[in-house]
Backbone as a ProteinNet text record, in pm:
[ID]
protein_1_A
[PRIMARY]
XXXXXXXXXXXXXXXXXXXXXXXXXXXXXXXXXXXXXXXXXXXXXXXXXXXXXXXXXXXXXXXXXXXXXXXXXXXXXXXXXXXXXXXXXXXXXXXXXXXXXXXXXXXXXXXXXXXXXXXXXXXXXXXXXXXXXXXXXXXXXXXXXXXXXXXXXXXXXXXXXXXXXXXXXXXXXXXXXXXXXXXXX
[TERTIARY]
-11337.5	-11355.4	-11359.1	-11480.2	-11461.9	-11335.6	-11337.9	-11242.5	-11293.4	-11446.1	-11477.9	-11431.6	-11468.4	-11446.6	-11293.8	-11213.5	-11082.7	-11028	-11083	-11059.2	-11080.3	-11228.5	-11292.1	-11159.6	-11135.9	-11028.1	-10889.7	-10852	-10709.7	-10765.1	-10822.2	-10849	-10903.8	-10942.2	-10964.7	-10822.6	-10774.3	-10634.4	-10557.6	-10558	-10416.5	-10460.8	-10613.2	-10652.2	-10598.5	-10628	-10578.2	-10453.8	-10413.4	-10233.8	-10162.7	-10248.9	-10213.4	-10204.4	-10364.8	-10391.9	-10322.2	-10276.7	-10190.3	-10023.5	-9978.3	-9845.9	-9853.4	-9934.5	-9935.2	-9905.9	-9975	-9911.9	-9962.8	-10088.2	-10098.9	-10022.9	-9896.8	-9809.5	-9746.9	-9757.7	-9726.3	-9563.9	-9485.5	-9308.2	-9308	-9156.1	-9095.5	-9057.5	-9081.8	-9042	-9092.5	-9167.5	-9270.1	-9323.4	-9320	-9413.2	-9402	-9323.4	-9320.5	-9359.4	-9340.6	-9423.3	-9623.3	-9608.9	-9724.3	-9810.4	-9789.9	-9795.9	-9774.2	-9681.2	-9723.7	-9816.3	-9855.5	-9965.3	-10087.5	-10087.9	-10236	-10235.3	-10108.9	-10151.5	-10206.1	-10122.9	-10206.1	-10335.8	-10348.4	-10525.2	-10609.4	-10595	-10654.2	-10642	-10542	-10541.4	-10657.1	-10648.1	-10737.1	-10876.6	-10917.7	-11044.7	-11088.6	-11002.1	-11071.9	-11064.4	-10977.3	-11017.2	-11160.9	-11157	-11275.1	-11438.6	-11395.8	-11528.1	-11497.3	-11512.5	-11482.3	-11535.5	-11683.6	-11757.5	-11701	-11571.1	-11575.3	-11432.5	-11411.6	-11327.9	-11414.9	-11544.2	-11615.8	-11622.5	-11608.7	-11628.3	-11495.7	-11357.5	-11238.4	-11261.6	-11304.8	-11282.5	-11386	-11460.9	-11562.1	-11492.3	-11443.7	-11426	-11295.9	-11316.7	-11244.6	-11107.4	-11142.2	-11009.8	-11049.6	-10917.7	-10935.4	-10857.1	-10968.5	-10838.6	-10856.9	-10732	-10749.1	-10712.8	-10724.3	-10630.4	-10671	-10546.3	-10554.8	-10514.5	-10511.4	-10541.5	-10575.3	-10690.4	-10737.2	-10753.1	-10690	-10713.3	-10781.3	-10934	-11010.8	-11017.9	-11034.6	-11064.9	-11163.5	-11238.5	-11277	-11329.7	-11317.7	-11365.1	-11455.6	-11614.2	-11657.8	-11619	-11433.2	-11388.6	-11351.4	-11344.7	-11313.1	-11219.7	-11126.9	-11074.2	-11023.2	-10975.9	-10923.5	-10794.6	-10706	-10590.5	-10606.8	-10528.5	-10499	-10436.9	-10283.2	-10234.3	-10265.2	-10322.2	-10318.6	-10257.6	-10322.9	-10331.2	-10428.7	-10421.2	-10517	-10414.9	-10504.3	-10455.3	-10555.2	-10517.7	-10555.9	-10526.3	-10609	-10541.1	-10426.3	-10458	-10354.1	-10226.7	-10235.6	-10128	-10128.5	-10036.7	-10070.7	-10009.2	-10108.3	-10109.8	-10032.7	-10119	-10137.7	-10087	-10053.3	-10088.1	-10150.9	-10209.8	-10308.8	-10304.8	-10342.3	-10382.2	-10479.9	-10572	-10688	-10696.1	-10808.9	-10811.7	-10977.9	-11027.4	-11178.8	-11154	-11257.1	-11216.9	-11469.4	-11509.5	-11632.2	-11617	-11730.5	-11758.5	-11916.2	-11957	-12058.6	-12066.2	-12141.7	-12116.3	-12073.2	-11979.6	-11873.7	-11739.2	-11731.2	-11656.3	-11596.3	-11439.5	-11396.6	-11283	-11226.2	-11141.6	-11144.8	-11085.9	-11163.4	-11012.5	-11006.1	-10933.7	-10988.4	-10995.8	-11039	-11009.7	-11028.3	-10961.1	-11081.8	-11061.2	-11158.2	-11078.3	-11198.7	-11181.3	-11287.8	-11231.6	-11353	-11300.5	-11419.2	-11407.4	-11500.5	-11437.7	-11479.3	-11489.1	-11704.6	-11731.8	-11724.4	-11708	-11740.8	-11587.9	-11535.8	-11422.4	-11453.8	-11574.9	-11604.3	-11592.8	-11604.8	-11555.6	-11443.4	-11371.4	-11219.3	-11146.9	-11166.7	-11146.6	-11171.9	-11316.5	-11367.5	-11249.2	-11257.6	-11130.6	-11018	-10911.3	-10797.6	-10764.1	-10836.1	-10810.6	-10858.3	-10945.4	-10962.2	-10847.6	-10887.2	-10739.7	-10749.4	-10835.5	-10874.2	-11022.1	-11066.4	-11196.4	-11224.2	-11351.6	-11429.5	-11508.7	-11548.6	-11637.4	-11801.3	-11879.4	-11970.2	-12124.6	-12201	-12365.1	-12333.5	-12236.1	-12226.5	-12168.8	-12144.5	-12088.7	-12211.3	-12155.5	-12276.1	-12192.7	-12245.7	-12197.3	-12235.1	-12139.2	-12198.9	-12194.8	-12117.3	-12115.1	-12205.6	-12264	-12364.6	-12252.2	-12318.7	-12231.5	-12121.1	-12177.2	-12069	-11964.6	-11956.2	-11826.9	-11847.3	-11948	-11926.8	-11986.9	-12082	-12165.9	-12168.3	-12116.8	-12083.3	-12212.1	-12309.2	-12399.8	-12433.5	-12374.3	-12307.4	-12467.9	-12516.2	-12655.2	-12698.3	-12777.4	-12761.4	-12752.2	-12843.4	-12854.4	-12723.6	-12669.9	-12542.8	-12474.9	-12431	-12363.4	-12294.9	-12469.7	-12454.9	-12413.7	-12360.6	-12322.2	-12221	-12157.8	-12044	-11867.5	-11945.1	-11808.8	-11915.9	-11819.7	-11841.9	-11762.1	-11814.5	-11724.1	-11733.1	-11623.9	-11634.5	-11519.8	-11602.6	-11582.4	-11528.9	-11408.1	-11401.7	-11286.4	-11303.3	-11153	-11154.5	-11277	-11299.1	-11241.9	-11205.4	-11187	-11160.3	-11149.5	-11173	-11327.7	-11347.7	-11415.7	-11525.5	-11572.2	-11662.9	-11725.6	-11869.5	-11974.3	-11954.1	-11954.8	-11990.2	-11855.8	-11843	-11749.8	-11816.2	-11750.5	-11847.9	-11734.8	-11735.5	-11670.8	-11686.2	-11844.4	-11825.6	-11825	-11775.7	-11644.1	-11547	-11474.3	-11336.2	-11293.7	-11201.9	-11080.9	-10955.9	-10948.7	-10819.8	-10736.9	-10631.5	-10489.9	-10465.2	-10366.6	-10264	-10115.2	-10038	-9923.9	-9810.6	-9648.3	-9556.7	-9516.3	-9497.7	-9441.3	-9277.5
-155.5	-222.7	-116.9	-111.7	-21.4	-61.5	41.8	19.9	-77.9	-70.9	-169.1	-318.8	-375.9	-459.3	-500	-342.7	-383.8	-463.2	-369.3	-373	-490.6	-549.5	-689	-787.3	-771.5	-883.9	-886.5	-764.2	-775.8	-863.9	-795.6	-891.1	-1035.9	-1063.5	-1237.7	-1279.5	-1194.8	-1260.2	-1295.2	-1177.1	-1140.1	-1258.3	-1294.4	-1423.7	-1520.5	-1545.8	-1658.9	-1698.9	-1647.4	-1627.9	-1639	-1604	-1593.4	-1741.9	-1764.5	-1879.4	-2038.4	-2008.6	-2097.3	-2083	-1998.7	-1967.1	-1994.3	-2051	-2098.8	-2250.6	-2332.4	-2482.8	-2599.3	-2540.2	-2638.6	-2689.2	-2640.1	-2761.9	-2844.2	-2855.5	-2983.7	-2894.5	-2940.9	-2859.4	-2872.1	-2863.5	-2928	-3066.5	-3142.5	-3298.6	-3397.7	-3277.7	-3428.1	-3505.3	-3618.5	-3734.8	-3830.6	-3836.9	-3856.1	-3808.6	-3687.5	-3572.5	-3592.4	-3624.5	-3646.8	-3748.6	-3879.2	-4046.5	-4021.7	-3981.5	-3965.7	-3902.2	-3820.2	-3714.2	-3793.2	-3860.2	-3949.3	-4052.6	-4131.6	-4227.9	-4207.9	-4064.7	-4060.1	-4017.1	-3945	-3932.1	-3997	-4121.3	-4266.4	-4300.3	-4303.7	-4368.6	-4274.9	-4174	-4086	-4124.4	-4118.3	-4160.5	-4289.1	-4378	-4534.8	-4535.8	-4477.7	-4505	-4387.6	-4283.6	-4201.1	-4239.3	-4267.4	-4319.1	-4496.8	-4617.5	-4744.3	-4765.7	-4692.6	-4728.1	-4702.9	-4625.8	-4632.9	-4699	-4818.8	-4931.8	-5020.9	-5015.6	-5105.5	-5016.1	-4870.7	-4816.1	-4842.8	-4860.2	-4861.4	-5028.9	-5108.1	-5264.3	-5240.8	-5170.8	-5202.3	-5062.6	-5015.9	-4882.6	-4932.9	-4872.3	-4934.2	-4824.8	-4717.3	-4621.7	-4528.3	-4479.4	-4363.7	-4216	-4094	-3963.1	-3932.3	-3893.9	-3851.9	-3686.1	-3598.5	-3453.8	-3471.9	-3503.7	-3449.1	-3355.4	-3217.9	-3097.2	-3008.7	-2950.2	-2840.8	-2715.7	-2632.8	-2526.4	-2382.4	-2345.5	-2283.1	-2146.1	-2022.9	-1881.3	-1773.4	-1695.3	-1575.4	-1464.9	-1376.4	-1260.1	-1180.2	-1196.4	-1204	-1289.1	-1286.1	-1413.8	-1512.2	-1593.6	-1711.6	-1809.1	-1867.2	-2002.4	-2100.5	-2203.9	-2297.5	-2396.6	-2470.3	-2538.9	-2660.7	-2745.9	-2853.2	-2942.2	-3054.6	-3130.7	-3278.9	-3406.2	-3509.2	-3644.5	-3731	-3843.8	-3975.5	-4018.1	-4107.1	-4253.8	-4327.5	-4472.8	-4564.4	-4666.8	-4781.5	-4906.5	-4996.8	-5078.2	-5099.9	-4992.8	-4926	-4830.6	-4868.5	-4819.4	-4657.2	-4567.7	-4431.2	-4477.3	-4415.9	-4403.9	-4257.9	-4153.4	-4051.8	-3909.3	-3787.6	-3693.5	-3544.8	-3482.7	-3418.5	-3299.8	-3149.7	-3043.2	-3013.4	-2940	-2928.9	-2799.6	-2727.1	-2563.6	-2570.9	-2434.8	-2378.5	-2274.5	-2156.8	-2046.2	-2003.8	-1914.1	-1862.7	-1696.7	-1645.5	-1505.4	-1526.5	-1413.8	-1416.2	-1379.9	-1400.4	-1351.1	-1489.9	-1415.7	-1511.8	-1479.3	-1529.5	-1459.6	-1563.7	-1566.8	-1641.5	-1744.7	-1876.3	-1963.6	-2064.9	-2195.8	-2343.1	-2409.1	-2537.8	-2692.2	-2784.8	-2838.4	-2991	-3084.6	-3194.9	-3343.7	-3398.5	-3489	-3565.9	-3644.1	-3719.9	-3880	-3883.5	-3935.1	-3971.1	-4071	-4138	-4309	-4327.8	-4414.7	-4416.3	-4514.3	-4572.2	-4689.1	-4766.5	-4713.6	-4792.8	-4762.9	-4875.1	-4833.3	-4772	-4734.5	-4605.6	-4483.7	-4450.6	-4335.9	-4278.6	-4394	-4378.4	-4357.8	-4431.3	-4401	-4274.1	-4200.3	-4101.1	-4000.3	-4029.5	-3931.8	-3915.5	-4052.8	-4056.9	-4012.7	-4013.4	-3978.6	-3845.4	-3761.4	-3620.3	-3486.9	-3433.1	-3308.1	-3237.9	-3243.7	-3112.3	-3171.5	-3251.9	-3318.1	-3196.4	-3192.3	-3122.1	-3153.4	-3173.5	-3225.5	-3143.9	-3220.8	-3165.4	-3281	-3259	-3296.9	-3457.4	-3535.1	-3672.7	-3718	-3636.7	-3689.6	-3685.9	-3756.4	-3804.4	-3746	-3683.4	-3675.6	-3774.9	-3823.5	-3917.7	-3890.9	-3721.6	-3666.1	-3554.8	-3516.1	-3389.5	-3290.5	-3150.8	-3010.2	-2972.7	-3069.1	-3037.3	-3115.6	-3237.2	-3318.1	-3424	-3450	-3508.1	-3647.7	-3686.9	-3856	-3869	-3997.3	-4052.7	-4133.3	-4088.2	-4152.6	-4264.3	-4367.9	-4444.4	-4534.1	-4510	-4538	-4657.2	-4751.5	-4860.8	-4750.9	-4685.2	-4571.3	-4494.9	-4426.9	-4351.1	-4468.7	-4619.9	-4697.7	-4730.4	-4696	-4676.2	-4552.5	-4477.6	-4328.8	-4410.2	-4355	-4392.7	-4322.5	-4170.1	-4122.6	-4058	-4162.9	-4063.6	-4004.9	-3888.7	-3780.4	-3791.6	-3850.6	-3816.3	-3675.8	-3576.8	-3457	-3510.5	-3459.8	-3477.8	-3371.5	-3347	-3305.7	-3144.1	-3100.8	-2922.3	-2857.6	-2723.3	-2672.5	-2534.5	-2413.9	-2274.1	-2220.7	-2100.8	-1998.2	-2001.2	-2078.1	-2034.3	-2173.5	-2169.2	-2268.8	-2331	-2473.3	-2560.1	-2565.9	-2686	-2738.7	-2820	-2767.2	-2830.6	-2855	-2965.8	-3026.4	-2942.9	-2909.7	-2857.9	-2762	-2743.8	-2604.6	-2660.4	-2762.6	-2770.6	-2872.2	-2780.2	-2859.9	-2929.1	-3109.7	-3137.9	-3145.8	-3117.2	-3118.2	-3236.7	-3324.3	-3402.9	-3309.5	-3367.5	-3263.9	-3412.3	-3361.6	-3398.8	-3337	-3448.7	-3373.2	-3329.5
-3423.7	-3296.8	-3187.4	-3107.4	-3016.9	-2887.6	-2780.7	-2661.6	-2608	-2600.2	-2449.6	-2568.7	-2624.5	-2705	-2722.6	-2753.3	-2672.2	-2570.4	-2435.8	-2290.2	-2295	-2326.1	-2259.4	-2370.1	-2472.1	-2534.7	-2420.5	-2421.6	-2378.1	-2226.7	-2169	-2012.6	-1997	-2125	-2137.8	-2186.3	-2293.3	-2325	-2175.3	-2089.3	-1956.9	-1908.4	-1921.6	-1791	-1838	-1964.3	-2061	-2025.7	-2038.1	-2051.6	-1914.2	-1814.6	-1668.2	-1618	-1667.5	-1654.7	-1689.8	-1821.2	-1818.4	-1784	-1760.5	-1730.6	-1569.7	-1488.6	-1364.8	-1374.2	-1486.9	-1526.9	-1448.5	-1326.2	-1235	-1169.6	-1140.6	-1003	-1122.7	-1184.6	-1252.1	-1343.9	-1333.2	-1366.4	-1507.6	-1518.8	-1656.3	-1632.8	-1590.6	-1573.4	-1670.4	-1695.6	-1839.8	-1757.6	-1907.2	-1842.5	-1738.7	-1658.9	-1571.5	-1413.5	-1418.7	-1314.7	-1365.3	-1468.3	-1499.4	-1489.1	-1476.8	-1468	-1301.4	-1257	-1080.5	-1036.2	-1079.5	-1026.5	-1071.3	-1201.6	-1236.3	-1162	-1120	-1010.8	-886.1	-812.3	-676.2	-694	-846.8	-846.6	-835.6	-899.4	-926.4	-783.6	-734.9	-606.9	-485.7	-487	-394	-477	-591.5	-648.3	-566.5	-594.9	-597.4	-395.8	-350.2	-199.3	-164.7	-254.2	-171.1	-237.6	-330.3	-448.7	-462.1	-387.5	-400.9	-538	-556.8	-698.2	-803.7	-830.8	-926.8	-1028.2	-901.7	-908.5	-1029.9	-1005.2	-1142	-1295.7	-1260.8	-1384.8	-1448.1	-1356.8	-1436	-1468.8	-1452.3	-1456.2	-1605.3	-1599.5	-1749.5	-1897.8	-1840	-1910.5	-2022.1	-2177.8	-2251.2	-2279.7	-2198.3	-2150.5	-2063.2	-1971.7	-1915.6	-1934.6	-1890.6	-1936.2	-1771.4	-1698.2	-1586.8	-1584.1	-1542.4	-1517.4	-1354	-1304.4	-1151	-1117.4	-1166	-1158.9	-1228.7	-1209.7	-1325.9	-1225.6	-1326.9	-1217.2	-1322.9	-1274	-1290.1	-1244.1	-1314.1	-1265.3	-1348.9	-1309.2	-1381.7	-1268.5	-1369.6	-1271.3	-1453.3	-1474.2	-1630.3	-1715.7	-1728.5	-1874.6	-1736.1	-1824.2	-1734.7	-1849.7	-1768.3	-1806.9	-1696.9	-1783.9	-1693.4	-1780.9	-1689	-1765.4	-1695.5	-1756.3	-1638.1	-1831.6	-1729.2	-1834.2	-1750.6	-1865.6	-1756.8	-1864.6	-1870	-1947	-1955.5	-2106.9	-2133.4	-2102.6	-2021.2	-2024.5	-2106	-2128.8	-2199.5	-2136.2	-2068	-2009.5	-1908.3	-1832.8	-1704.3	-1756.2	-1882.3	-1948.6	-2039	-1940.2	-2065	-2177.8	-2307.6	-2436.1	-2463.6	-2449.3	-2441.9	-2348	-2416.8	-2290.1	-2352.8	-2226.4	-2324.6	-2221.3	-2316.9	-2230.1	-2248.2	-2139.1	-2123.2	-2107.3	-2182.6	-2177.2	-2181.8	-2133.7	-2178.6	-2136.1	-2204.6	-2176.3	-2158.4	-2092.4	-2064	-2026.1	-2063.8	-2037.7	-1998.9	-1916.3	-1810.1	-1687.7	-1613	-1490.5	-1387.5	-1344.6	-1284.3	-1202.3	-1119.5	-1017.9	-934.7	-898.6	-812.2	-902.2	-783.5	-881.6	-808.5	-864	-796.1	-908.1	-753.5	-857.3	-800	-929.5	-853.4	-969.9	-998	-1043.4	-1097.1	-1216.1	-1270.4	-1346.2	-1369.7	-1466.6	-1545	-1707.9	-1779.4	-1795.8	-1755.7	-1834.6	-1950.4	-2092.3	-2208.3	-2197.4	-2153.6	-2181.3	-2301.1	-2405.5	-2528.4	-2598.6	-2644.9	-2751.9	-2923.6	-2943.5	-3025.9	-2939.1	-2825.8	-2801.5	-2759.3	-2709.1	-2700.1	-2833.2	-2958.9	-3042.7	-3139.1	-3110.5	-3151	-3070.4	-2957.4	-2879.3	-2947.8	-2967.5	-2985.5	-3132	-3212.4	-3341.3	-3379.5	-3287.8	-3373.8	-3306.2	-3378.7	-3390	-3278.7	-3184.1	-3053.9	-3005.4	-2939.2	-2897.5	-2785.4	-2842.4	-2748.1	-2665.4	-2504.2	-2406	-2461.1	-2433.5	-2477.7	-2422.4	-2493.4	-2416.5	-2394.5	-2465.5	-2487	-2347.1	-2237.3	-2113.4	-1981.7	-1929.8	-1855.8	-1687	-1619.2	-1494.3	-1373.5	-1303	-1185.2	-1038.1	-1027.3	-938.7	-885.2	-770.4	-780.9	-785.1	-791.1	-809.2	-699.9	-538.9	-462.6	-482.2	-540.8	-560.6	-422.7	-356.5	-233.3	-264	-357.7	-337.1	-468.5	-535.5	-638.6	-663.5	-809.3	-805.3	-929	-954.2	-1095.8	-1093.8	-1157.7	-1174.5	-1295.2	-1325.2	-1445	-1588	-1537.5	-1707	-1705.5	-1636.7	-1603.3	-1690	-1649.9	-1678.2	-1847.7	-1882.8	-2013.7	-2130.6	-2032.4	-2133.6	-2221.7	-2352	-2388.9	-2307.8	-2296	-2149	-2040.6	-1898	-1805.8	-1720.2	-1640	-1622.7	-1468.3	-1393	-1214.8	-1187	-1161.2	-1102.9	-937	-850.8	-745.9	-708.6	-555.5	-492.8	-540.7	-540.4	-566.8	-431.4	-490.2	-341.2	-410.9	-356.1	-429.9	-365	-452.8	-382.5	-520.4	-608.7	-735.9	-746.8	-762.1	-768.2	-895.1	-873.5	-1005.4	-1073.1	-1149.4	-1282.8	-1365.5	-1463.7	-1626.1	-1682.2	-1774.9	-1881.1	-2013.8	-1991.6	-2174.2	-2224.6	-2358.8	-2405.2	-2387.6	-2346.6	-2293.1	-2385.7	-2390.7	-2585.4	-2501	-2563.8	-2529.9	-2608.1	-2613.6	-2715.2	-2669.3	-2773.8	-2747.7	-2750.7	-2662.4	-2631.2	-2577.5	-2634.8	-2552.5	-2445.9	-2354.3	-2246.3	-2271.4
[MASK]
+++++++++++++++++++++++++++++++++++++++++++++++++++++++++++++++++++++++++++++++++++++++++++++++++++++++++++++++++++++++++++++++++++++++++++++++++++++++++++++++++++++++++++++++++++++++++

């Protein structure tokens, strides 16, 4: 293994590692520090986005993380811990990681919701070992996070993904690459 191959591991590891040893705001309190933070998310969603009061009324679950917090300078990652509800009710709690290399620069948080229109994909969720976000999500937000666009075809994804509440210094958030764990709090 050469150095640079070195260098570039150890400095994705330090980010890695940096990265999550910050924890998002979110303490040791468990699930409970956690279930508060998804309510005022939900709550800032549904007053700033009214629309997507119908996606939770049709949606056969939701995963919220109201905070993810994103960085790279070349490697890149991001963390954030949130939870899946079912019928208003958390089921679930889950951590959220991705890690990118490229050119890339800067760091960003911001909050999202997937809603799982169909109960095959909530289920496809809840039962595999590490679900990965990937081409099967449908976005309803543009790249700035500012106009919610829930469209009849949008309607029909099996998950969709409302991106909101960015703020940081690095363009764009993507869902995919990004592995969720199930985790106790």
């Amino acid at each position: 293994m050469s150095s640079f191959s070195r260098r570039h591991f150890a400095l994705g590891a330090l980010a890695t590692t940096t990265l999550a040893a910050c924890g998002n705001g979110i303490g040791g309190a468990g699930a409970a520090t956690i279930d508060a933070r998804v309510d005022s998310t939900l709550d800032f969603m549904y007053r700033t986005y009214p629309g997507t009061r119908d996606l939770a009324d049709r949606a056969a679950g939701m995963f919220i993380m109201p905070l993810i917090t994103e960085a790279g300078l070349g490697f890149g990652g991001s963390y954030g811990r949130g939870a899946l509800r079912v019928g208003g009710t958390t089921v679930d709690y889950y951590s959220v990681t991705s890690g990118s290399a490229g050119l890339q620069i800067g760091a960003q948080q911001y909050s999202y919701v997937l809603f799982f229109m169909t109960n095959e994909a909530l289920m496809e969720f809840r039962r595999s070992q590490g679900w990965a976000a990937g081409a099967d999500i449908e976005y309803v937000l543009n790249d700035q996070g500012e106009t919610l666009r829930a469209e009849t075809t949008t309607s029909l994804s099996p998950v969709i993904a409302v991106l909101f509440a960015q703020t940081g210094l690095r363009l764009g958030a993507t869902l995919e690459g990004t592995k969720y764990t199930r985790i106790i709090p």
